[in-house]
KEVO-97220 format. One record per residue (C-alpha): residue number from 1; residue in three letters; z, y, x. Coordinates in pm, whole numbers, padded with zeros to 5 digits. Layout:
# residues N
NUM;ala;Z;Y;X
...
//
This chain:
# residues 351
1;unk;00000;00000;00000
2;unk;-00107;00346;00130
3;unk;00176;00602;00234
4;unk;00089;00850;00003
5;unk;00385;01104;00226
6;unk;00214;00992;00541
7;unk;00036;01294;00749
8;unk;-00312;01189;00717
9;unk;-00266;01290;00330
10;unk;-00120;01624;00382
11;unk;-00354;01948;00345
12;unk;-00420;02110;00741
13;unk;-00233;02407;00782
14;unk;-00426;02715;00757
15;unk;-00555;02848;01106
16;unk;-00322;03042;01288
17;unk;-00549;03395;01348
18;unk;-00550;03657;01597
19;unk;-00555;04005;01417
20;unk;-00553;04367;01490
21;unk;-00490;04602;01207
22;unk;-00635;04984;01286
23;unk;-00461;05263;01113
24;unk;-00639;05560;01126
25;unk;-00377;05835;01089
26;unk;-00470;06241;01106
27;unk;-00132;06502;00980
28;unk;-00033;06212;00777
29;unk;00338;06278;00802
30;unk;00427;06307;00457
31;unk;00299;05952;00344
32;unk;00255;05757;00718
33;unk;00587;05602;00707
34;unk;00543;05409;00361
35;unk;00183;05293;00432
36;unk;00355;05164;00749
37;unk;00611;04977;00544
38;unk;00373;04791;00314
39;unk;00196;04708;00590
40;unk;00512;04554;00774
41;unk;00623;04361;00450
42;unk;00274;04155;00436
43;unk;00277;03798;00504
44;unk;00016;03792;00702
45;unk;00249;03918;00962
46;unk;00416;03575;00991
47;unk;00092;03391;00910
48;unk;-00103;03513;01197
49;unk;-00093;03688;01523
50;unk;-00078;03998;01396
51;unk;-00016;04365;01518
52;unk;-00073;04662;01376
53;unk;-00247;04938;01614
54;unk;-00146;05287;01455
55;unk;-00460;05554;01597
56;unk;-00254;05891;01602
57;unk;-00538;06146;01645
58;unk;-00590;06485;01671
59;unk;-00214;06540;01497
60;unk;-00079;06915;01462
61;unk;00202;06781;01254
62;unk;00494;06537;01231
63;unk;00281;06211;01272
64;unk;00309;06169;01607
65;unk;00705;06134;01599
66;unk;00734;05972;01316
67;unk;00488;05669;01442
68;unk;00649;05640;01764
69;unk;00986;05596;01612
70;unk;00900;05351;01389
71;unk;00719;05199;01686
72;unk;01023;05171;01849
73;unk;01187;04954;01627
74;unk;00912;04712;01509
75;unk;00745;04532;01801
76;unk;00488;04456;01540
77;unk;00359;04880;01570
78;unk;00149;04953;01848
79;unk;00092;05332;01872
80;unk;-00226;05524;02010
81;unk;-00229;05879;02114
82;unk;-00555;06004;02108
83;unk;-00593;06413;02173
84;unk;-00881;06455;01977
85;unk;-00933;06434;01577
86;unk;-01214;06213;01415
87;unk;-01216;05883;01262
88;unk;-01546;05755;01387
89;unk;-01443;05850;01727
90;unk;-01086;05657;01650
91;unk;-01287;05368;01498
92;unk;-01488;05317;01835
93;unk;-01142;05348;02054
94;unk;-01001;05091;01845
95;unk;-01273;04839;01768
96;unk;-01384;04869;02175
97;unk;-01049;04990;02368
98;unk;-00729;04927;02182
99;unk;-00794;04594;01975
100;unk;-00745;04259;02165
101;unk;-01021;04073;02313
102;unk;-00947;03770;02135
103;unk;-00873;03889;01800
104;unk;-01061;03692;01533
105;unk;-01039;03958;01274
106;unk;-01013;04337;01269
107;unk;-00840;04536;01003
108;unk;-00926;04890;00906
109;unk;-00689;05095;00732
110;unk;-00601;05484;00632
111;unk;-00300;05649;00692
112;unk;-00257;05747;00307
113;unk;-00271;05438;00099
114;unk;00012;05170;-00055
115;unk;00007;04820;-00047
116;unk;00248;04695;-00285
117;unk;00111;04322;-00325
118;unk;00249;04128;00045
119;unk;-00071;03929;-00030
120;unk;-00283;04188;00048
121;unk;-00414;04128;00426
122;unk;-00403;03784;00383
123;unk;-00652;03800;00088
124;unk;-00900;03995;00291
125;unk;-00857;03713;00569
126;unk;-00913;03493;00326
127;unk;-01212;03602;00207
128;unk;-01370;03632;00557
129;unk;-01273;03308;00603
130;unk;-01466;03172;00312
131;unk;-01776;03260;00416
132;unk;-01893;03311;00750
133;unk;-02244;03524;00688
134;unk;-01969;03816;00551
135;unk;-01991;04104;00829
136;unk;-01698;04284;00609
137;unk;-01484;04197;00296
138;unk;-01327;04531;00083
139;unk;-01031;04579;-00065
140;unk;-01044;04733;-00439
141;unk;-00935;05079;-00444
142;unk;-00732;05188;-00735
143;unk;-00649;05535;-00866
144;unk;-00272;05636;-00875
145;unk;-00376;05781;-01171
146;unk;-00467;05435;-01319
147;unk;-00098;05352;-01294
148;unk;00069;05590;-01457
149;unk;00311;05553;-01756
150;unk;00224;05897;-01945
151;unk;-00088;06092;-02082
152;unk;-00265;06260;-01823
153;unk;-00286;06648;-01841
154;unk;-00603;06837;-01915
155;unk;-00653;06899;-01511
156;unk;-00606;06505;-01466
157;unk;-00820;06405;-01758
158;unk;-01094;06685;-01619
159;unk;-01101;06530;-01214
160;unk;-01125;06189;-01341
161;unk;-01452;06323;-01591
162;unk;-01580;06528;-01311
163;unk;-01552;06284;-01030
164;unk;-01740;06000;-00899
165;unk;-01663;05670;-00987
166;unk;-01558;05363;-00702
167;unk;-01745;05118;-00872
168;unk;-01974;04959;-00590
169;unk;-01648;04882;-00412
170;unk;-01801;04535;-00317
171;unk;-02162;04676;-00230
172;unk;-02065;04929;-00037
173;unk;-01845;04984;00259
174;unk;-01474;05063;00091
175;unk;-01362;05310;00394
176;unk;-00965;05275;00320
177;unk;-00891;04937;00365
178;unk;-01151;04691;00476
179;unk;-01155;04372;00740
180;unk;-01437;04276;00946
181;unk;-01479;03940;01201
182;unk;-01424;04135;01528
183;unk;-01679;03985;01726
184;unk;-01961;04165;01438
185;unk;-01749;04494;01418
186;unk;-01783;04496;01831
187;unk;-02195;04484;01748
188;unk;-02196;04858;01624
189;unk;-02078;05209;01708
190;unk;-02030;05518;01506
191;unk;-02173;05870;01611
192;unk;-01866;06093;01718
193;unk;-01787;06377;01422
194;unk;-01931;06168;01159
195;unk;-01769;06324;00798
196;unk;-01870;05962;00604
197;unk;-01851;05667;00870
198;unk;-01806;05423;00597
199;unk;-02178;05504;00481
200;unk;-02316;05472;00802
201;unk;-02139;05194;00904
202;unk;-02242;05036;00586
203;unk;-02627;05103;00697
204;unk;-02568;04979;01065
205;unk;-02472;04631;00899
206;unk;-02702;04617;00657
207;unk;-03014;04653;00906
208;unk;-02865;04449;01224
209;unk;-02786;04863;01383
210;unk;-03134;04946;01231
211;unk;-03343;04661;01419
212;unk;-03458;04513;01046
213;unk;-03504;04560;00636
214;unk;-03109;04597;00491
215;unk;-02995;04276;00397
216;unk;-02757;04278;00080
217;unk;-02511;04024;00108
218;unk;-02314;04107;00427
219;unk;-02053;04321;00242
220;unk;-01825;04164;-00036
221;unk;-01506;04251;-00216
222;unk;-01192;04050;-00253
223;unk;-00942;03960;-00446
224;unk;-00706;04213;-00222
225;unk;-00659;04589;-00356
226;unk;-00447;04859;-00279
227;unk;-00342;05232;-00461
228;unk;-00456;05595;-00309
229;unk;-00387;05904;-00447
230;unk;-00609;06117;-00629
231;unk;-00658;06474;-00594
232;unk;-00425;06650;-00826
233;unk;-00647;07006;-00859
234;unk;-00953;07116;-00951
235;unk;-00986;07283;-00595
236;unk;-00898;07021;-00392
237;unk;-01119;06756;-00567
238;unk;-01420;07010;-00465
239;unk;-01305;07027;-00096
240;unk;-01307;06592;-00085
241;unk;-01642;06610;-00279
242;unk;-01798;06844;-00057
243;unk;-01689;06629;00275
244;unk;-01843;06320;00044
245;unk;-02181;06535;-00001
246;unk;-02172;06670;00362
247;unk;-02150;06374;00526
248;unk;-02399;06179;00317
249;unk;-02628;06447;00366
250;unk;-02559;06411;00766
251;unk;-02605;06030;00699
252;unk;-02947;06090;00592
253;unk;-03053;06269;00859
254;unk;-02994;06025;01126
255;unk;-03093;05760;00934
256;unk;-03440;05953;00868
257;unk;-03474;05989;01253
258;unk;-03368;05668;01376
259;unk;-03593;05449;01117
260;unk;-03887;05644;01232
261;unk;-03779;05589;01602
262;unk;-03885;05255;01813
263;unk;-03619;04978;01903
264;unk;-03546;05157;02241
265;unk;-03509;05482;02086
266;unk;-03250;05331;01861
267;unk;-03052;05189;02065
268;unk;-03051;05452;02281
269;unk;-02970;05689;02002
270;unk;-02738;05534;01899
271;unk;-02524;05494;02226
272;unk;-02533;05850;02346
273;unk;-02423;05950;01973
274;unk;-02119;05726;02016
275;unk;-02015;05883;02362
276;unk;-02062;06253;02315
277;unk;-01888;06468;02109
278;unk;-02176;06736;02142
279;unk;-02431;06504;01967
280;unk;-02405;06569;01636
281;unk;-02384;06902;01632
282;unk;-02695;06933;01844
283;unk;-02894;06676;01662
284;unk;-02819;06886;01328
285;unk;-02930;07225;01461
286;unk;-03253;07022;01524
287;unk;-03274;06806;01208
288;unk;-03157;07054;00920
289;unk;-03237;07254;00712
290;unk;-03530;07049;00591
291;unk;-03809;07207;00349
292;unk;-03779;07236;00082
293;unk;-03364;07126;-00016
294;unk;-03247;07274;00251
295;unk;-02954;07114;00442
296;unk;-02817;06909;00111
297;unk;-03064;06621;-00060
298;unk;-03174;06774;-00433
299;unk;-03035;06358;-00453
300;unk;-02712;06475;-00454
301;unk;-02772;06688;-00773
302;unk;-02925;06487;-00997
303;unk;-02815;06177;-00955
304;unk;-02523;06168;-01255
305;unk;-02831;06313;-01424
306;unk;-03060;06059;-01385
307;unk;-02767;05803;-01479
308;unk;-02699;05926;-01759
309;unk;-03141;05944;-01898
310;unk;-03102;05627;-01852
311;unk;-02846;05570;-02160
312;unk;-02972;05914;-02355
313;unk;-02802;05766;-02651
314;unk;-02439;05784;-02524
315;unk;-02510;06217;-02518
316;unk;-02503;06203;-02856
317;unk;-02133;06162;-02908
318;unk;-02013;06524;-02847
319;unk;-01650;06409;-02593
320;unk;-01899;06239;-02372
321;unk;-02199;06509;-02388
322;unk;-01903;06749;-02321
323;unk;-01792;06533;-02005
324;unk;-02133;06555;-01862
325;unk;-02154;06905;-01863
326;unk;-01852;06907;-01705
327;unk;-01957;06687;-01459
328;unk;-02293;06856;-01394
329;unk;-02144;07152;-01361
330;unk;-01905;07019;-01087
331;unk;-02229;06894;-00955
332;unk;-02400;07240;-00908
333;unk;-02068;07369;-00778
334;unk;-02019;07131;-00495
335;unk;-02361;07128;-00368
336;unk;-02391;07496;-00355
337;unk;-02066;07512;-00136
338;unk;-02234;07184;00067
339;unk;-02518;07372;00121
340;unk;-02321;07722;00246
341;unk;-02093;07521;00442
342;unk;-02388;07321;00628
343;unk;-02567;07665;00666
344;unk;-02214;07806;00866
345;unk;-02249;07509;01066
346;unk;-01924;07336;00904
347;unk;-02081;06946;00911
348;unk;-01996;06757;01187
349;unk;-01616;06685;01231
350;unk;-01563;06789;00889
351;unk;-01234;06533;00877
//
């Protein structure tokens, strides 16, 4: 009779991984310390070989201090001064300096979101796990707003109308909290003073760093998500959607240049815009403004426009005609600022 307690019967233990989380942290002092403690709570911390690399950059505030504190008391906290602001330039220092050589898997966080479910890193593991043609797995981003237990004011009700929704969280490049196999993430590079890098990182993977035709299936969501606060005024919603519409805009215009360039132009491209910081500013003095839109896509107008043609028959019901104004409106206002703040030669670095 068969020993049904006997080893051979028993499920392998899960592989014991090698993982760097990045946290990309820039005047984060008021909110650092409890992303830092969600993070420390997650199992994957015993699971795995985990640390949790904390890129302080460019700080004029408490951040700093409050990092290396924490630091000091959880071995798990690995701190990383670095002078200068930027979170493409931080993502390159941590996916080619600070992360270990033999990690397996690479973890990119912000400074600014919660984690409340300990399951949380080990889901995106998980998931990379699972399938081994995935160059990154998301987490799903949801609204603070989502969660909470009263009405939401007029201002509320009007930034969630106005604003875009997340809802190609699994198509696209989820820039808060994401995981990628480090051995792909080491394959690419991100221009210094980039405003989006989640975009263009999202391109470089879909077309092998621009080598072929974007492939759709090498960015996934999870079953992982995690909470990050929206805006809370009317002004500061404009100020995040004009860095959204700035450094799409940007986006574009390298990715104009480089698909029209040969392989060796790529590549080299590509390489110099990781290493100097003068690059971008230099390549968009040459690049933009571009008859006849000018330094912001007429794309970035019309696009909740051309959404909502395609359903005409949802305009007719006056709350949501009067939500698309709204949002049109908001539409005309941000790219109008876009455009004057591309014009002054505020693009590049835009953090």
């Amino acid at each position: 009779m068969a020993d049904h307690d006997s080893g051979a019967d028993k499920a392998p233990a899960p592989a014991r991984l090698t993982v760097d989380v990045g946290v990309f942290a820039h005047n984060k002092a008021a909110v650092i310390a409890d992303t830092l403690q969600d993070l420390l709570a997650q199992q994957a911390l015993a699971a795995h070989d985990l640390r949790i690399v904390v890129l302080v950059n460019g700080c004029t505030d408490a951040t700093p201090q409050i990092v290396a504190d924490l630091a000091a008391r959880h071995p798990a906290i690995v701190p990383v001064f670095l002078p200068k602001s930027g979170k493409s330039r931080a993502w390159n220092s941590f996916v080619h300096d600070e992360s270990r050589s033999t990690c397996d898997i690479l973890i990119f966080a912000d400074a600014d979101i919660r984690l409340p479910d300990p399951a949380t890193l080990s889901r995106l593991i998980a998931a990379l796990e699972a399938d081994d043609r995935l160059h990154a797995v998301n987490s799903r981003p949801i609204k603070d707003l989502a969660l909470l237990d009263r009405r939401l004011t007029p201002v509320e009700k009007l930034i969630v109308a106005s604003a875009e929704t997340a809802n190609d969280w699994r198509q696209a490049i989820c820039g808060q909290l994401y995981a990628m196999p480090a051995a792909r993430a080491r394959g690419y590079s991100l221009p210094i003073g980039l405003p989006v890098e989640d975009g263009f990182l999202h391109a470089l993977i879909a077309t092998d760093n621009f080598d072929s035709p974007p492939v759709g299936f090498r960015v996934d969501g999870s079953e992982a998500s995690h909470i990050y606060e929206s805006e809370r005024t009317i002004p500061a919603l404009v100020r995040h959607q004009i860095r959204i519409v700035i450094g799409s805009a940007i986006n574009e215009a390298i990715f104009r240049t480089l698909e029209s360039s040969d392989r060796a132009g790529r590549r080299a491209l590509l390489a110099q815009a990781a290493q100097s910081d003068d690059w971008l500013p230099a390549f968009l003095r040459r690049a933009l403004p571009r008859f006849p839109y000018g330094y912001v896509s007429v794309h970035f107008l019309i696009k909740r426009s051309q959404r909502a043609l395609a359903h005409p028959r949802a305009l007719l019901h006056p709350r949501r005609l009067l939500i698309f104004l709204a949002g049109a409106a908001f539409d005309l206002l941000v790219y109008l600022l876009a455009q004057l703040r591309m014009a002054r030669g505020v693009g590049a670095g835009f953090w």
